[in-house]
N, C-alpha and C positions, 0 to 999 in steps of 0.2 A: 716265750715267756718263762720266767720264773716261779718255781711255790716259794711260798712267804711260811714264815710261822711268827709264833706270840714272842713277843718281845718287851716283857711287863703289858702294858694295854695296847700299845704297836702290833700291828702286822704287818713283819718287813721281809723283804726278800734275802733267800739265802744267799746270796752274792750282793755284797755293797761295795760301792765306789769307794776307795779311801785316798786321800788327799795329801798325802807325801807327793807324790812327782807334780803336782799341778803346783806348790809350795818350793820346788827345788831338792827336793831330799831324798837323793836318788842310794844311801848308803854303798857308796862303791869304792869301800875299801881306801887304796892308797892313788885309787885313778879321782883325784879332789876334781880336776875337771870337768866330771861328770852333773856333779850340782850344777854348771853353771849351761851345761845343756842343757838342762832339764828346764832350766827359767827360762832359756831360748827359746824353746819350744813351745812352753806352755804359759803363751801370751794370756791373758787374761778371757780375750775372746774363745779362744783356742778350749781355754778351761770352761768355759760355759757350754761351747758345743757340746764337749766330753761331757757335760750334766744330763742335757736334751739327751744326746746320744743314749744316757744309759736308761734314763727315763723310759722312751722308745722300745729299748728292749726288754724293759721289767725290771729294772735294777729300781727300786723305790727310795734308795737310804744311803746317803752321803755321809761320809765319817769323814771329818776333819777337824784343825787345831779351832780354838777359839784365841784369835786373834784379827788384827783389823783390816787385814790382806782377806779373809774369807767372809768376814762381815760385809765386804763392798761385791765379793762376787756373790754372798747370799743375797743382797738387798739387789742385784743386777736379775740375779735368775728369778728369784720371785715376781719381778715385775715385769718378767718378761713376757708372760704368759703360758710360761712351757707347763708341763705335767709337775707336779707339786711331788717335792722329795724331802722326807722326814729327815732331819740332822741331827745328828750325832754328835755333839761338841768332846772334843780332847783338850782335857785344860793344856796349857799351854804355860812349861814349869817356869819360864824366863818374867810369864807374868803375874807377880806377887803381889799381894799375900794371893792364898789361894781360894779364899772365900770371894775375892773381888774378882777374880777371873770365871767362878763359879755364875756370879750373879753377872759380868758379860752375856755369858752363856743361856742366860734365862732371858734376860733383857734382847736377845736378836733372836729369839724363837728357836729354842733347839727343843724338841721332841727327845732326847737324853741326853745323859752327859756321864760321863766316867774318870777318874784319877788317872795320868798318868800312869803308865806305866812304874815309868825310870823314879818315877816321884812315890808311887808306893811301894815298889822295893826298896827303895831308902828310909823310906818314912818305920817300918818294920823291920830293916836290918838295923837304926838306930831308936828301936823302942819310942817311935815319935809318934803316940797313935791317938790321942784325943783328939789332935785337929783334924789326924783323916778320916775319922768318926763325924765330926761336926760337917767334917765339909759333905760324907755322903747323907747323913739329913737332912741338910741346907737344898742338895739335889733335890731328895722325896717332896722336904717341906712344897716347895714350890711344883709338885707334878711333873713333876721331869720323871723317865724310867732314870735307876743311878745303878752305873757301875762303878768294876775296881781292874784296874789295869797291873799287868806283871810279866815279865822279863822270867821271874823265879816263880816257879808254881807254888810253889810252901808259902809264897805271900797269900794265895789265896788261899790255901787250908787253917790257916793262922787267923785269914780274916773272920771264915765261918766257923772256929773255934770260939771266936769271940764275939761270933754273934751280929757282926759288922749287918747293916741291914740292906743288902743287894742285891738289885731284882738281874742282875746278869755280870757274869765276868768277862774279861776281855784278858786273853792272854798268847802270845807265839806260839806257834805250832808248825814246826816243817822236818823235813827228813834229814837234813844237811849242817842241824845243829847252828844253822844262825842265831845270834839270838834268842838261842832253845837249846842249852846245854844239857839237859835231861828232857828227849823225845819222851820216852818211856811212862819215866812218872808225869809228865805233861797229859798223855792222853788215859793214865791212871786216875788222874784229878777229876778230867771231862768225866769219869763212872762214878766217881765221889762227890762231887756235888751238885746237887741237886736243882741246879739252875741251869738256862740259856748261856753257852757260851760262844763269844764271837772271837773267833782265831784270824791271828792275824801276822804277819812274816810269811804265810804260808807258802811262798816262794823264795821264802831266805833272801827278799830282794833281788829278785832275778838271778838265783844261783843254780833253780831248778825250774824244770817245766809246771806250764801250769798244769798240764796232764799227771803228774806225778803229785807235787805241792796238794793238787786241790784232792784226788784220790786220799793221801796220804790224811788229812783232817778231814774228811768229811767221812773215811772210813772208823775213824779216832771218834767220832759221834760228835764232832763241831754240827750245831744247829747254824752258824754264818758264817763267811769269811769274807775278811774284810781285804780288799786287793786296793793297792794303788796300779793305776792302768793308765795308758795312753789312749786319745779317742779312738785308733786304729785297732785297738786289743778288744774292746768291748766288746762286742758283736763275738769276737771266737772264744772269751772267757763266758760267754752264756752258754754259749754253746756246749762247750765242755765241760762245765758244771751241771746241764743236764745230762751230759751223758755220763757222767760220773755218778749221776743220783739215780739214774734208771739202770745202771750195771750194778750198782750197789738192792737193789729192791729187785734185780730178778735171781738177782744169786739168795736172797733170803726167800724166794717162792718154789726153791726146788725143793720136793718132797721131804717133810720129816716132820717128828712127832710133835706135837702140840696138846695146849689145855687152854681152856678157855672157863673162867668162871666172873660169874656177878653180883653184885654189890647192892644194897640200897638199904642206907640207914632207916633206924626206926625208933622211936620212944627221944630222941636228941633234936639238939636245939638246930644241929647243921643235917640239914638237906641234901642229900649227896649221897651219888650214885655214882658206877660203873662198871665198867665191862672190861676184864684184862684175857689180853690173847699173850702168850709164851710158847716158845720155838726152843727148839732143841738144834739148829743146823748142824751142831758136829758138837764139842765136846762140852761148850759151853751154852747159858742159856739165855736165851734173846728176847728182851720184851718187844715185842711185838705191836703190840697196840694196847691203851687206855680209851676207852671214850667214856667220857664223862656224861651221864644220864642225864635225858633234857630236864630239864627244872633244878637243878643240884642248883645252890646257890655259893657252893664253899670256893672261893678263890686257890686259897692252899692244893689244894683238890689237882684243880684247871691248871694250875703252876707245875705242881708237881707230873702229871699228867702229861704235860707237854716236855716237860723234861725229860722224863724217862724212856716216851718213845726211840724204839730202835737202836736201843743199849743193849751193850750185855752185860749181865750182871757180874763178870768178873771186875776185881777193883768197884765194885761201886757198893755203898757204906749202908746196907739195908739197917743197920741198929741207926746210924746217925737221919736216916729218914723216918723212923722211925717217931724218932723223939722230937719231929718237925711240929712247931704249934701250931694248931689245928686249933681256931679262936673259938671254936662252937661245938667239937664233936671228936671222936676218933676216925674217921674216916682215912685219916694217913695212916693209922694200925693198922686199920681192917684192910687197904691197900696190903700193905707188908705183910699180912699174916698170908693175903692172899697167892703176892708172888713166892713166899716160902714153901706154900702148901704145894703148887703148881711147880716148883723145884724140887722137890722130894717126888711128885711123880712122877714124872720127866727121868729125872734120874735112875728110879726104879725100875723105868720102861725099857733103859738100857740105850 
C-alpha cells in the first residue's frame, strides 16, 4: 500500500496512474509508431483493468485528459463496482474555449482539475493571463482542488507572484532533461513555493528508470508523481516508490542535531497551534516535521504545514511564506519566526 497526503481536501496517494499510454501518447521521439502500440494495446478493457489494478494496490488517483474517450472509461469504471479513484481532469488544449472544457470536467465528476501545461506556458509567455485566472476560479468556484501546469517552472513563480489562487502545481521533473530544461531550478521552485506539488515526466517518458526517475523527484521534495504505466508496471512502480520513500526517511534518521519548539496562539481570532522538529543531516537544514495542534482551526496553517514537511530550507522563500494570508491571525509569522530561530541554533551548534 501507498501513504497519501492532502491534496487541497483530497487524500491521495503518492503515486497516481496518469493517462498518456491508455490515450496513445507514448512521446517517442521520431519512432511515431509507437503511438499506435500504445492504442493496440491499451483496448479500452485493458485500460480498466490497469484502473482496478492500481486501485488494488493503493494507487487512489487517476490523472487524465478531460475528453470524451476518458469520460466513457470513467462512466465504465464507476459502474463497475471496483474501489472508487479520485480524478484528476487535464484540460484538454484541442477543446475550446477553455471555460467549456473546464465545466466538462465538473460535469463527469472530477475531484480536481488543473491548466495544461503546454496551455499555461503559453498563456504567460504571451501575457494572456485574465482567462487563466478566470478559468482557475471557475475550478475553486465549483469545489474542484485547481491547479496550474508547466513545461517552464518561471510559469509557476510568475503565477504565485501574482497571486494566481492554487491549491497545487503540477509541473516535469526528471534527470534527463525531457521536458525539464532546467532540473535545477525545477526542484528550486518545489522549496519555493509553498504548495503540493505533483511532478510529472518523471521518467522522461521512458528515457530513465523508474528507480532513478522516481528517486530523483521524490528526493527534489515532489509530494506526487504522476506516472503513465502499463497494467504489468503497476505492481513494481509501488513497489519502488516505497522503497524509494523508506531509503529516503532512513537516511534522515541517522544521528544529528535537532530543535524542536511549539506553538499556540493567544488573545487572536485564529486558533492555531503547533509543534516544529528541524534536522541538521549535513550542511543544510531539514524541516522535519509540523504537526498541527488538535483544535487549531487555521486552514493556511494545515496547508502550509503539509507543505513544508521534509524540505530543506535551501531555495525555499521563508519572507514569501511569510507574508502568506493568514485570514485570522499570524500564525504563518510565528511558524517562520519559529524555523529561523531553530536555524540560527542549529547553525550555532555547528
Amino acid at each position: 500500500m501507498l501513504p497519501k497526503l492532502p491534496l487541497g481536501h483530497l487524500e491521495v496517494s503518492r503515486l497516481i496512474i496518469g493517462g498518456n499510454p491508455i490515450v496513445g501518447w507514448a512521446h517517442p521521439g521520431t519512432m511515431e509508431y509507437v503511438n499506435g502500440l500504445f492504442k493496440t494495446y491499451y483496448t479500452a478493457d485493458r485500460a480498466l483493468d490497469a484502473l482496478r489494478l492500481s486501485a488494488q494496490h493503493g494507487i487512489n488517483t487517476w490523472l487524465a485528459r478531460t475528453d470524451d474517450y476518458i469520460f466513457s472509461l470513467l462512466d465504465r469504471y464507476r459502474s463497475s463496482g471496483h474501489p472508487p479513484l479520485h480524478w484528476i481532469a487535464q484540460t484538454a488544449p484541442e477543446r475550446t474555449p477553455l471555460d467549456r472544457n473546464i465545466r466538462e470536467a465538473i460535469a463527469h465528476g472530477a475531484a480536481a482539475c488543473f491548466i495544461h501545461g503546454g496551455t499555461a506556458d503559453r498563456a504567460f509567455a504571451d501575457k494572456k493571463l485574465p482567462e487563466l485566472r478566470r478559468a482557475i476560479e471557475l475550478i475553486k468556484e465549483h469545489g474542484l482542488v485547481a491547479g496550474l501546469g508547466c513545461h517552464n517552472p518561471r510559469t509557476l513563480l510568475q503565477a504565485v507572484e501574482l497571486q494566481f489562487p492554487l491549491d497545487f502545481c503540477f509541473m516535469t521533473l526528471n534527470p534527463v532533461r525531457y521536458h525539464c530544461a532546467e532540473p535545477d531550478l525545477a526542484r528550486q521552485v518545489i522549496g519555493t513555493i509553498p504548495k503540493p506539488f505533483v511532478c510529472f515526466k518523471v521518467l522522461g517518458a521512458g528515457r530513465c528508470s523508474p528507480r532513478v526517475g522516481f528517486k530523483f523527484a521524490l528526493a527534489a521534495g515532489a509530494h506526487f508523481l504522476a506516472v503513465g504505466m502499463f497494467d504489468y508496471q503497476v505492481a513494481q512502480n509501488v513497489e519502488i516508490v516505497n522503497q524509494v520513500l523508506a531509503e529516503i526517511e532512513a537516511g534522515k534518521r541517522t544521528a544529528y542535531p535537532q530543535y524542536t519548539t511549539s506553538y499556540t496562539s493567544s488573545g487572536t481570532a485564529c486558533r492555531a497551534g503547533f509543534q516544529l522538529t528541524l534536522g541538521k543531516p549535513n550542511s543544510d537544514i531539514l524541516v522535519e516535521k509540523i504537526e498541527v495542534a488538535p483544535g487549531s482551526d487555521c486552514p493556511a496553517l494545515r496547508a502550509v504545514a503539509a507543505t513544508l514537511r521534509d524540505r530543506f530550507l535551501a531555495g525555499l522563500d521563508l519572507e514569501r511564506l511569510k507574508s502568506t494570508p493568514c485570514p485570522r491571525g499570524d500564525c504563518l509569522a510565528q511558524l517562520v519566526l519559529a524555523i529561523q530561530k531553530g536555524t540560527a541554533e542549529l547553525q550555532n551548534a555547528g
